[in-house]
TIMIFI-775210 format. One record per residue (C-alpha): chain; x, y, z. Coordinates in steps of 0.2 Angstrom, whole numbers. Layout:
# TIMIFI-775210
+----+-------+-------+-------+
: ch :    xx :    yy :    zz :
+----+-------+-------+-------+
:  A :     X :     Y :     Z :
...
+----+-------+-------+-------+
END
This chain:
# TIMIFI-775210
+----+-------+-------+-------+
: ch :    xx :    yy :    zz :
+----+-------+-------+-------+
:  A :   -93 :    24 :    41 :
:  A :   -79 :    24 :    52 :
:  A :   -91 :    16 :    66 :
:  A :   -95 :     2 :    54 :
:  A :   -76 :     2 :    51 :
:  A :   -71 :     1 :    68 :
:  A :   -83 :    -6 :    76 :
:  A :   -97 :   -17 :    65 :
:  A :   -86 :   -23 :    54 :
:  A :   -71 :   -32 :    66 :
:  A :   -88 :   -39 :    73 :
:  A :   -96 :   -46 :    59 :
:  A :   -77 :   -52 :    55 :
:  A :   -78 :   -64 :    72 :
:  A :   -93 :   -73 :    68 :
:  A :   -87 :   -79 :    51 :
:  A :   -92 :   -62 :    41 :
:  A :   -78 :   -56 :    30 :
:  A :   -84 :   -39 :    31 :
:  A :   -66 :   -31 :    33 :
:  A :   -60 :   -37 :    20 :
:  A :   -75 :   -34 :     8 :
:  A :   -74 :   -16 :    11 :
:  A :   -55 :   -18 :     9 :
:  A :   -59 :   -24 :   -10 :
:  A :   -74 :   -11 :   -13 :
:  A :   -62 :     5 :    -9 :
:  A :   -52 :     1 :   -27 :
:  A :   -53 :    -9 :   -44 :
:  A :   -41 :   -14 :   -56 :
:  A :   -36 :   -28 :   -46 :
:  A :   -34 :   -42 :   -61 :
:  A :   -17 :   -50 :   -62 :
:  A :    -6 :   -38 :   -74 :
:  A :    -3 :   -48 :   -92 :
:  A :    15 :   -46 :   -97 :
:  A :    19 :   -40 :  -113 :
:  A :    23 :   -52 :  -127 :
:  A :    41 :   -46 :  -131 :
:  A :    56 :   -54 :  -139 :
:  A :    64 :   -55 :  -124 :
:  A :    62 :   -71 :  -112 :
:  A :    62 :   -63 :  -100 :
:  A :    46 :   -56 :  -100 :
:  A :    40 :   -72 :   -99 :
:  A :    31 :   -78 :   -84 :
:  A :    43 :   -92 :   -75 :
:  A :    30 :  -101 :   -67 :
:  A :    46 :  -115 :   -66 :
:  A :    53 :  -103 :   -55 :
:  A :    39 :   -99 :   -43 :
:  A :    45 :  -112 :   -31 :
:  A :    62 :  -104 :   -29 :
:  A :    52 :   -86 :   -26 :
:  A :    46 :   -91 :    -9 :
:  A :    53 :  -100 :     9 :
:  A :    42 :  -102 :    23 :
:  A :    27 :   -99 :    27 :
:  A :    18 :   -82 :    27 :
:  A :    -2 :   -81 :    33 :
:  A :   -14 :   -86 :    44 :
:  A :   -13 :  -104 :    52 :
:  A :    -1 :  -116 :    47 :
:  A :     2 :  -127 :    29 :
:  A :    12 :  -115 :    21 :
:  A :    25 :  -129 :    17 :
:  A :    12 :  -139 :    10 :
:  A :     8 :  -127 :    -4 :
:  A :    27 :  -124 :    -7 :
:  A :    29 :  -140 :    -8 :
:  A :    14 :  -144 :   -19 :
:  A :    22 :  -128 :   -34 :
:  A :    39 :  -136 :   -35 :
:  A :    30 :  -148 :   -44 :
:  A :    19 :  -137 :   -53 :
:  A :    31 :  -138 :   -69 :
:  A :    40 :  -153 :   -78 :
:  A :    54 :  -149 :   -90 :
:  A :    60 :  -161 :  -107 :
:  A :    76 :  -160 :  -111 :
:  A :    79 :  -163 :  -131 :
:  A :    99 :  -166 :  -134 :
:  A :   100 :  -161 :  -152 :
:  A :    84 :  -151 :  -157 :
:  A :    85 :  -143 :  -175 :
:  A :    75 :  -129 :  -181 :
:  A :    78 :  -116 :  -195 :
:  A :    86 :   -99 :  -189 :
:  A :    65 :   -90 :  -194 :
:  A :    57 :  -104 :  -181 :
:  A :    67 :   -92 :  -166 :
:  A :    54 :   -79 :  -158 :
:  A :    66 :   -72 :  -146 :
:  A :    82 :   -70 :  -136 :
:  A :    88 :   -71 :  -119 :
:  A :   101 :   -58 :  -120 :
:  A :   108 :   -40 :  -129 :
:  A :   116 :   -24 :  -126 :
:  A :   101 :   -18 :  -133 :
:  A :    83 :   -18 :  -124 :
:  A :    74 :   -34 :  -130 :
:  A :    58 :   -30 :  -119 :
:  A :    55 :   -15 :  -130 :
:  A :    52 :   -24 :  -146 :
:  A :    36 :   -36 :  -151 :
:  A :    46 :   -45 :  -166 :
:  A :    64 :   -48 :  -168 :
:  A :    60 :   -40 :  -188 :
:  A :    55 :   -25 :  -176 :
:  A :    73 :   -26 :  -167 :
:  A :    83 :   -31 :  -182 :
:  A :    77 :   -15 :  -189 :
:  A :    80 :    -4 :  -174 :
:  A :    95 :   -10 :  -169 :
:  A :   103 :   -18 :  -183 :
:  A :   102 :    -9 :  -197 :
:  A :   120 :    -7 :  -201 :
:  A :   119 :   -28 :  -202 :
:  A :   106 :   -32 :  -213 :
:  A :   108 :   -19 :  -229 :
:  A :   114 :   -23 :  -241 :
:  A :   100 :   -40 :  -239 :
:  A :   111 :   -52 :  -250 :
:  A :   117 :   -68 :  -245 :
:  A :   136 :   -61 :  -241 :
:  A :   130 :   -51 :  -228 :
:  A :   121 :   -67 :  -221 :
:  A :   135 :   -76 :  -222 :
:  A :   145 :   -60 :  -212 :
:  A :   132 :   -60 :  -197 :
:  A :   132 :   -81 :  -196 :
:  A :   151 :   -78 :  -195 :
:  A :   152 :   -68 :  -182 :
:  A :   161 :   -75 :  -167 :
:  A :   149 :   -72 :  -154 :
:  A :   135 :   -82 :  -163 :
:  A :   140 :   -97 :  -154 :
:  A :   124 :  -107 :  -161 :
:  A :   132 :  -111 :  -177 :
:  A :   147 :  -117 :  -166 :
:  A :   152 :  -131 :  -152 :
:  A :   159 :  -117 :  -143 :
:  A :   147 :  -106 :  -129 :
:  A :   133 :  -113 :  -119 :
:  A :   118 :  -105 :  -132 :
:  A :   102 :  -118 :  -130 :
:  A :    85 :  -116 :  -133 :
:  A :    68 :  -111 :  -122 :
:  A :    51 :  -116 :  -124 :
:  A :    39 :  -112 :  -111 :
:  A :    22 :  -121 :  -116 :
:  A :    13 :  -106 :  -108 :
:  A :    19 :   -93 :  -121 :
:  A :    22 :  -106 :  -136 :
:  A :    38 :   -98 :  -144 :
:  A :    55 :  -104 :  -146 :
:  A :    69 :   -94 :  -138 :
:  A :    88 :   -93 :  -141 :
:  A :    97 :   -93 :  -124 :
:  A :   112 :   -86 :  -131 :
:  A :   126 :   -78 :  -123 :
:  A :   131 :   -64 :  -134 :
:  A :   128 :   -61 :  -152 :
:  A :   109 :   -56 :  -153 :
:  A :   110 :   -41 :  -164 :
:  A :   122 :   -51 :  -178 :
:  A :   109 :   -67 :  -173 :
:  A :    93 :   -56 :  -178 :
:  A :   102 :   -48 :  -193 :
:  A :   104 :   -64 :  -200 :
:  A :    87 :   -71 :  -196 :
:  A :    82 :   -55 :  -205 :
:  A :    92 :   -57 :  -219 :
:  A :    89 :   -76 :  -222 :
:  A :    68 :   -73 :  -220 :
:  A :    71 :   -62 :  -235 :
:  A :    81 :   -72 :  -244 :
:  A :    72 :   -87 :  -243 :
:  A :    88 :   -96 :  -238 :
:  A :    86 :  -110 :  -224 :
:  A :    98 :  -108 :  -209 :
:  A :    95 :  -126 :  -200 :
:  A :   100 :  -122 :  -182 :
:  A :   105 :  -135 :  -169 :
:  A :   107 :  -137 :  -148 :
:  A :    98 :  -146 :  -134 :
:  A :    80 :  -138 :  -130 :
:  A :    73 :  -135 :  -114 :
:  A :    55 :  -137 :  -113 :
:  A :    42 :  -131 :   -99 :
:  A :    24 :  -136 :   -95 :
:  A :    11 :  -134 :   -81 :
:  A :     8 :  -151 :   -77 :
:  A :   -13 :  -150 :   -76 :
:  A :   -14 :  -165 :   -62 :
:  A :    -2 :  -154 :   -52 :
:  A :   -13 :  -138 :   -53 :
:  A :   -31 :  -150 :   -50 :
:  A :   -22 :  -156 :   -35 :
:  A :   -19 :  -139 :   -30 :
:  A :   -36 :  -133 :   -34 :
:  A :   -43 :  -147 :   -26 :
:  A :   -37 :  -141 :    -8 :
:  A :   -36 :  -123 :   -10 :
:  A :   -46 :  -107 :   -20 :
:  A :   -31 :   -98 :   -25 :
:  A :   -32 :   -77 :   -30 :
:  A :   -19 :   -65 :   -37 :
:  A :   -21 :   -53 :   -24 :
:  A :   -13 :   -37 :   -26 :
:  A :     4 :   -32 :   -18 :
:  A :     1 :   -18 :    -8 :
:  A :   -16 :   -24 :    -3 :
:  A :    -8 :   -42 :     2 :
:  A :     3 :   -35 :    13 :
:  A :    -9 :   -24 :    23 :
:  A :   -12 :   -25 :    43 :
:  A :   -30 :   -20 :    37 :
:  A :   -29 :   -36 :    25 :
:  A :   -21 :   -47 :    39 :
:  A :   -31 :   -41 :    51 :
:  A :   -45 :   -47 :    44 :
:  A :   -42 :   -63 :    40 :
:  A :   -36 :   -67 :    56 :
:  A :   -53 :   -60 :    65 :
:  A :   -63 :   -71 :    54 :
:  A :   -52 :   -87 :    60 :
:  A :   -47 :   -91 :    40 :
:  A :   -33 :  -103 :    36 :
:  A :   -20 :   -93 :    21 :
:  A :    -8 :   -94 :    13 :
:  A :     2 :   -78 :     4 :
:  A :    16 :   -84 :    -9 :
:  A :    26 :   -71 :   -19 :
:  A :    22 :   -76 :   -37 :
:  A :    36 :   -73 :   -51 :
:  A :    46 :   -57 :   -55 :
:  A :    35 :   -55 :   -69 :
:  A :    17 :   -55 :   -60 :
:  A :    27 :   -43 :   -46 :
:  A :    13 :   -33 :   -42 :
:  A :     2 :   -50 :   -36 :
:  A :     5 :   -62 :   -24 :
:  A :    -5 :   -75 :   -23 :
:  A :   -18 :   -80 :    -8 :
:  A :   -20 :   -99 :    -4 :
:  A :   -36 :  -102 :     4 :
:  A :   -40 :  -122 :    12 :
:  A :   -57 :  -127 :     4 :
:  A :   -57 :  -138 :    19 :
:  A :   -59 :  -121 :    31 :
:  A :   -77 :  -113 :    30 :
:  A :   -72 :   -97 :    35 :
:  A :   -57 :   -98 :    22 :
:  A :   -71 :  -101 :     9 :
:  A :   -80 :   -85 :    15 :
:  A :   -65 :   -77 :    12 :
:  A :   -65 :   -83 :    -7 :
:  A :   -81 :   -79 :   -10 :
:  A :   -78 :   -62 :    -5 :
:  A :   -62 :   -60 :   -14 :
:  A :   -69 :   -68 :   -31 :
:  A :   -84 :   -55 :   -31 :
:  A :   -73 :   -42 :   -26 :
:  A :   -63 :   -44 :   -44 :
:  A :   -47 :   -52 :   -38 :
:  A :   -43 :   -63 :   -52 :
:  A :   -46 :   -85 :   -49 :
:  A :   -25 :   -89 :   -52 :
:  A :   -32 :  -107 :   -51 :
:  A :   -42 :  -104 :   -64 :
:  A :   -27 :   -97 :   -72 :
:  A :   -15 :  -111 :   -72 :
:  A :   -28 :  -123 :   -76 :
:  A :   -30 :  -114 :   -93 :
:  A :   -11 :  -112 :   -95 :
:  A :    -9 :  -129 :   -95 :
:  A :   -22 :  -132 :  -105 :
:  A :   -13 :  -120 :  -118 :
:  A :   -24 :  -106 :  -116 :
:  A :   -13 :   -89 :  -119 :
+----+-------+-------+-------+
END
């Protein structure tokens, strides 16, 4: 074995073979891209609006790397809506608190942990006494609070700067109740523009390829002995054990390498973003 690894396999890798880098993917498993938990906190969210601002330069084998930066800045449009209503019920999460959002699946779930001194007794006075509350700043033209929507997770989100546990002991209270609490501020809304990823699946095969295994001198090595054009670009905080791997379909060698990584288990992220913008969760 560590003739073929010394030896055959570097040879193999100069007449087009991937053979490194297959063995690289068969020593381990598990290498599908992490699905982040569904949690009230927007944070959790994947910020594929972001993923531009993740990454300068170029870092791979062969040059373009500007090119595919250039092509995920325009990966995501966003709609501004100046006066958006909703009721306070239509609000799945929040963007900040003292207390950990990322720990709850529901903002019931929170309200309970975390509130429960706001929301017993569940009358419409202690309603009224959260909506009051001086750092709910939704209810009023003070503070910067707006809402998030990222078409990729579906739910509405209050970015609100201070306020969430009276916020969710209201919402709690006024699901109860029955008692409508229209809301009103501008919305930010997100989407994967699907031209934008078939332009980008059009030139390239892109893989979540794991962090530790991205970086590699093996990895590296590798590609660069087979001659394949790449292109490595740090996905967003919340897919931070992946980057992703651009490989030219115009490059034979770079396709050899996507065959290889596809039947090694590494997950098709162009695949992924297609059915993100699609709606797929």
């Amino acid at each position: 074995m560590i003739l073929m690894q010394s030896v055959i396999y570097p040879l193999l890798d100069e007449f087009g073979y991937p053979a490194s880098i297959k063995a690289v993917l068969a020593e381990g498993d598990g290498y599908q891209l992490n699905t982040p938990s569904r949690t009230i906190a927007l944070g959790c969210i994947p910020s594929w609006h972001h993923w531009h601002l993740f990454n300068t330069g170029n870092h791979g084998t062969g040059n373009g790397g500007e090119v595919v930066l250039d092509m995920i800045r325009g990966l995501v449009s966003v709609q501004e809506f100046a006066n958006w209503t909703c009721d306070i019920t239509e609000v799945s999460g929040l963007g900040a608190a003292k207390s950990p959002l990322e720990r709850y699946l529901t903002m019931d779930a929170f309200a309970e942990s975390c509130c429960a001194e706001f929301i017993h007794p569940l009358t419409e006075s202690r309603l009224r006494e959260n909506l009051a509350h001086n750092q709910v700043r939704i209810l009023r033209d003070e503070g910067n609070d707006y809402f998030v929507q990222h078409d990729w997770d579906g739910r509405v989100f209050l970015a609100n700067d201070g306020g969430a546990h009276h916020f969710a002991a209201a919402q709690y209270v006024a699901r109860r109740l029955s008692i409508p609490v229209p809301l009103k501020a501008k919305l930010y809304r997100h989407r994967i523009n699907p031209v934008a990823v078939k332009r980008l699946r059009v030139a390239y095969e892109i893989f979540a390829i794991p962090t530790g295994l991205s970086l590699s001198e093996r990895c590296w090595a590798g590609l660069r002995r087979v001659g394949a054009n790449s292109h490595l670009m740090q996905l967003p905080s919340q897919h931070a054990s992946h980057h992703a791997i651009f490989l030219p379909r115009c490059n034979a060698r770079s396709q050899r390498v996507a065959n290889a990584m596809r039947e090694g288990g590494l997950t098709d992220l162009g695949l992924h973003l297609s059915m993100l913008a699609q709606g797929d969760r």
